[in-house]
N, CA, C and O of each residue as an XYZ file, in Angstrom:
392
protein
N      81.966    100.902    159.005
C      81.955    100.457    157.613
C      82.723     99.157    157.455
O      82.176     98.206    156.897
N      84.038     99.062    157.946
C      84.228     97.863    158.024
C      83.660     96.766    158.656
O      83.747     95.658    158.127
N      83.021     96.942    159.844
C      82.321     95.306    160.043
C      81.285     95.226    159.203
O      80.718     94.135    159.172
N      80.777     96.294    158.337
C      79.328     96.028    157.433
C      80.008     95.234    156.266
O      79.561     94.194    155.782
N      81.065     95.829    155.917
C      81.643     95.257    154.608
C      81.894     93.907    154.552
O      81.787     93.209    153.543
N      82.354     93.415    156.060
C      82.551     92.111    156.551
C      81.392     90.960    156.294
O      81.297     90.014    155.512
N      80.367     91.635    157.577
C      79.074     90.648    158.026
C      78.036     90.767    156.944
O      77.099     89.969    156.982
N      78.088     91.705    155.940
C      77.133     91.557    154.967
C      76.918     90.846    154.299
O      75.768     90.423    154.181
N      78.413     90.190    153.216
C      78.142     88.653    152.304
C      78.032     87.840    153.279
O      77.235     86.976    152.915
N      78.608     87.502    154.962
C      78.457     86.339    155.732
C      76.812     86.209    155.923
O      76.181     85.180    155.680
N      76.347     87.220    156.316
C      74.740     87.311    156.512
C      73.521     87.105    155.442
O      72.345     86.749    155.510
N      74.477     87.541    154.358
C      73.244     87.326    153.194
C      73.419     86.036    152.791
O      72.463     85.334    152.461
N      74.965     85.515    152.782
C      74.666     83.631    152.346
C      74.072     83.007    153.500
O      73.332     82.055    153.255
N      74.269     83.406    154.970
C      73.342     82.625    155.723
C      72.159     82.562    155.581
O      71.600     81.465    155.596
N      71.441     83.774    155.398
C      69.830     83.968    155.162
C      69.673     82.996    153.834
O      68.903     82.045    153.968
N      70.257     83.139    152.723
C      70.138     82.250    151.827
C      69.879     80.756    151.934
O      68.978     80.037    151.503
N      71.098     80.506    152.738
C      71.294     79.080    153.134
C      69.828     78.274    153.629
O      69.315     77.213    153.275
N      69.477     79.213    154.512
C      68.089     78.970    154.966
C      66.773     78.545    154.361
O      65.991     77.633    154.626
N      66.788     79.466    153.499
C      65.534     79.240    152.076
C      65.870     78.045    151.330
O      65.021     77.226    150.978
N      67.588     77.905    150.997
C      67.899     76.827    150.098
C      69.323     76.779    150.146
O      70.316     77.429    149.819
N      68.807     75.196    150.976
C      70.457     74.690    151.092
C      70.676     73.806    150.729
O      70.188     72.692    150.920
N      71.880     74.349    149.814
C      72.979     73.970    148.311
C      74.329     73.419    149.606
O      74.587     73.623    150.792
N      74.738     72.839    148.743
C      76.239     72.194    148.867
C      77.883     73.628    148.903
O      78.967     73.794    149.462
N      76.920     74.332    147.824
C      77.877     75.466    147.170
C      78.374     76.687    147.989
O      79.443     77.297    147.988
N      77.006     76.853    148.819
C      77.076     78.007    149.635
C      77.278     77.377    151.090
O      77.667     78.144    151.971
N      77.112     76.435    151.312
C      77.021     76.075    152.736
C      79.179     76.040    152.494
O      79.918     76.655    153.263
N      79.777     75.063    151.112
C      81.447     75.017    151.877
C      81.806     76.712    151.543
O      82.753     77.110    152.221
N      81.222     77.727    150.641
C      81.527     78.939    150.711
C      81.402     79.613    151.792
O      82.192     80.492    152.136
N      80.358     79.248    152.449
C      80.318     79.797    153.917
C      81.101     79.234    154.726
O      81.082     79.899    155.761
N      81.709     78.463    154.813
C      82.615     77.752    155.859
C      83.840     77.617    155.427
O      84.656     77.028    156.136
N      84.306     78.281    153.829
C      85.961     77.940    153.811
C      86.159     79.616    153.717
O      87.032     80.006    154.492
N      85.672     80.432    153.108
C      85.897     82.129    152.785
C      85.071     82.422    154.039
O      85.361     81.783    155.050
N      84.205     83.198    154.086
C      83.420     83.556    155.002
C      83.684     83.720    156.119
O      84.073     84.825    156.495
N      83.578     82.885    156.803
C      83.820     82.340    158.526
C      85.267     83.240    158.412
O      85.195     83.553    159.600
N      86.264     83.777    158.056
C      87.967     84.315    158.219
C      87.560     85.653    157.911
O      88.545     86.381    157.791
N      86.535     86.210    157.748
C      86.654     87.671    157.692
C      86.665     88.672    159.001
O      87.454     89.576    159.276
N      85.585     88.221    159.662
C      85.477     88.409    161.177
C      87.110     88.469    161.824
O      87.275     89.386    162.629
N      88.004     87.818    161.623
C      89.353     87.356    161.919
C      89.893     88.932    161.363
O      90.119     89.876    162.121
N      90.045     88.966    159.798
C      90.851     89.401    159.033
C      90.388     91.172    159.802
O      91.175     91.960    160.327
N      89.304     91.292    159.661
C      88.263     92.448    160.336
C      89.138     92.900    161.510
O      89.708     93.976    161.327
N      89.357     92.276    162.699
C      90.070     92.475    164.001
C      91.492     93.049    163.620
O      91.905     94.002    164.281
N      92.154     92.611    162.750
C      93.286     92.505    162.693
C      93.270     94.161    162.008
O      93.650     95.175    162.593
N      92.786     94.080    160.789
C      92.842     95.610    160.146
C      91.893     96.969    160.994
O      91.963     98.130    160.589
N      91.129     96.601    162.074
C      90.850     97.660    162.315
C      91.603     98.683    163.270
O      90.968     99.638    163.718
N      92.888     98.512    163.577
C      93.679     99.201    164.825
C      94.378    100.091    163.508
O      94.894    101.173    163.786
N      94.381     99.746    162.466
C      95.608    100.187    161.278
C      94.402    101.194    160.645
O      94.597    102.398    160.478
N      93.310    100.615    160.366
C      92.288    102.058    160.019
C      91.739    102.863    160.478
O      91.186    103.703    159.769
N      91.672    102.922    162.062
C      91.557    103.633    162.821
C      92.830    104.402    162.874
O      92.659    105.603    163.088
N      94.060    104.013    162.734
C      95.370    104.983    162.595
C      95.366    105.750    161.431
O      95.509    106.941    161.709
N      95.245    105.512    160.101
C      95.005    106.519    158.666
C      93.994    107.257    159.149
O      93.914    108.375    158.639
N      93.054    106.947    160.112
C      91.789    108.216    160.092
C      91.951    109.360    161.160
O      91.144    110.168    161.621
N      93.532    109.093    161.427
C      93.494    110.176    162.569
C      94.216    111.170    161.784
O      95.164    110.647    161.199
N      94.073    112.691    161.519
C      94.690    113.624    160.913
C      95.873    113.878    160.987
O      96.472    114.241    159.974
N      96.618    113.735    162.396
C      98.155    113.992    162.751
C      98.809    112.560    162.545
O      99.892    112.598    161.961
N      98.513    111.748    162.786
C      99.546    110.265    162.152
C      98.983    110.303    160.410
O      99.776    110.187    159.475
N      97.797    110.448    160.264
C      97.770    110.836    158.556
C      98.806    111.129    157.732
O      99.362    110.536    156.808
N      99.007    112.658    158.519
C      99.697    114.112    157.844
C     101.448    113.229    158.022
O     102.305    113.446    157.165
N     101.721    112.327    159.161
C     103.199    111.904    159.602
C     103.258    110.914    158.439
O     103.944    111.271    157.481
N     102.719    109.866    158.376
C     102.693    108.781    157.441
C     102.616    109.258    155.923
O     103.041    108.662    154.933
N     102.181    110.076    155.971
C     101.988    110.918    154.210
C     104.112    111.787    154.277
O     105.096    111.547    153.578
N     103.993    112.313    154.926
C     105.675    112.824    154.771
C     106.236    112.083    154.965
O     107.278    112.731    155.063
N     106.700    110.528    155.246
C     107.247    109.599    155.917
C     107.459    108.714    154.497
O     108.538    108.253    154.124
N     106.375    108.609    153.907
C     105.982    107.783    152.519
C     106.879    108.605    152.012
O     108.090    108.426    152.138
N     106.311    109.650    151.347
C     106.747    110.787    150.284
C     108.413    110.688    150.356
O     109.264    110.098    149.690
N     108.432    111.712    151.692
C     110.291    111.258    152.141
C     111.618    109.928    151.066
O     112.505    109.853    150.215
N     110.577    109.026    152.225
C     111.279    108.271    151.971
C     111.059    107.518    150.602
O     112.207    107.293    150.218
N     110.233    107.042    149.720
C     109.942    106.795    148.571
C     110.074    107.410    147.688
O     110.963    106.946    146.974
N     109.636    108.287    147.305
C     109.755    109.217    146.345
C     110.936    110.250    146.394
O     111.109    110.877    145.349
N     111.694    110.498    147.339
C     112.680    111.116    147.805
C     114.020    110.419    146.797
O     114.858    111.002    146.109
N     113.797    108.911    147.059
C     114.718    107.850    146.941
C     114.494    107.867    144.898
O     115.473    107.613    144.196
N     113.340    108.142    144.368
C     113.472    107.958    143.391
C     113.457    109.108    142.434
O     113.898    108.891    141.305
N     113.015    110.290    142.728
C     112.899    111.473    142.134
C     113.552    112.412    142.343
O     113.500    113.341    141.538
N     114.692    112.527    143.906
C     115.003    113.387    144.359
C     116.103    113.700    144.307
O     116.942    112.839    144.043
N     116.432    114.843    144.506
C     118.185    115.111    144.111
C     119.377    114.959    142.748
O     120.584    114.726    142.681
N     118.600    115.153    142.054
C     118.923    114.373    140.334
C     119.535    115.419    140.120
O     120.582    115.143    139.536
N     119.369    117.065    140.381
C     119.999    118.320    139.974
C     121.049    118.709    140.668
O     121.322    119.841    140.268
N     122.010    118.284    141.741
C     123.195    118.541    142.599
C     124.211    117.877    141.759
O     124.456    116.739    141.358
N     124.848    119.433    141.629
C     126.784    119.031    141.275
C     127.386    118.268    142.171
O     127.196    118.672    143.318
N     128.012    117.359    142.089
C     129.246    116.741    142.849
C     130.212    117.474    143.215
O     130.691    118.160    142.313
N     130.876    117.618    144.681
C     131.339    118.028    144.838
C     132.973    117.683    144.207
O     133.346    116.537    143.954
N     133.804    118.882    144.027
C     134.689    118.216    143.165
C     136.072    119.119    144.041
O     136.127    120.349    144.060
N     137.163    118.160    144.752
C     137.755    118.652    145.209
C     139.386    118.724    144.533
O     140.014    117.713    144.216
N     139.910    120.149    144.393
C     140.990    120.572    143.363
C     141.901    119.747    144.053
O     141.491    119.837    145.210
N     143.138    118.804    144.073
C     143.841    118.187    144.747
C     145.527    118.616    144.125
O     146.580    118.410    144.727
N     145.348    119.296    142.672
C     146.526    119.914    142.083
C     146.864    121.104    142.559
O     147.694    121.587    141.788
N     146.616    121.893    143.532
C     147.078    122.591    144.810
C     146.968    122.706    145.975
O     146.551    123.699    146.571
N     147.336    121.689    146.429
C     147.525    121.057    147.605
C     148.665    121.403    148.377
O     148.749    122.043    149.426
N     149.858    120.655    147.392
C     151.008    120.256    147.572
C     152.334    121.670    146.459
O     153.523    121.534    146.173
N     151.506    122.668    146.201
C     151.947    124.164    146.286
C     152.577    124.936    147.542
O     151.987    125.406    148.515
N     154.024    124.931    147.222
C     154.318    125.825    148.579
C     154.281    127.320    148.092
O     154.782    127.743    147.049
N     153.439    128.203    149.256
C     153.146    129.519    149.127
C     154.224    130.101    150.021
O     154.840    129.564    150.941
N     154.309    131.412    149.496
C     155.118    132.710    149.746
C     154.675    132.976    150.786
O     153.448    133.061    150.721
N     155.204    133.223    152.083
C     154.841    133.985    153.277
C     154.752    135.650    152.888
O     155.556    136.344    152.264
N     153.478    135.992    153.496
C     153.064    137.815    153.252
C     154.325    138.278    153.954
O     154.992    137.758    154.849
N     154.456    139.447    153.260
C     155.299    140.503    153.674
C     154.182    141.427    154.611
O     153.018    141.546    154.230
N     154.577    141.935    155.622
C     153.491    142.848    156.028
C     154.234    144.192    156.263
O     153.912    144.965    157.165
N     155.317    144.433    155.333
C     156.312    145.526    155.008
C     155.595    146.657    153.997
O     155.571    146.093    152.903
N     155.240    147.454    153.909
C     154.303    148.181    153.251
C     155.322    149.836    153.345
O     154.868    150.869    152.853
């Protein structure tokens, strides 16, 4: 699907070009066009990785985790709050006299 998505507008302005050639489509074909083929190479190692189920399922908890973790998460935890006004209490040694 991606090289169709690619070579399809490159192929249909060429066929065009052919029947009738404009000024318009010939620099459209040569300034956009011609860099998709490029752009194509580059994204297909990365969509072939989302279509695999186990790096899917990793990259989906990885996102979530870390994004949404960072903005939604943990809003309901008390602070821990440490008593420091008995500290410095000296206690009674037990009697173990009974």
């Amino acid at each position: 699907m991606l090289y169709a998505i690619g070579w399809v507008p490159y192929t249909t302005i060429g066929v065009i070009q052919i029947f009738e050639d404009t000024q318009q489509l010939g620099y459209l074909l040569s300034t956009i066009f011609v860099y998709i083929p490029y752009i194509q190479t580059l994204l297909l190692p990365i969509i072939c990785l989302l279509f695999m189920p186990d790096i899917k399922q990793k990259l989906r908890t990885i996102v979530i985790e870390s994004y949404f973790g960072k903005i939604f998460g943990h809003r309901n935890q008390m602070p821990i709050v440490i008593n420091r006004s008995r500290t410095n209490v000296a206690r009674r040694p037990l009697d173990n006299k009974n």
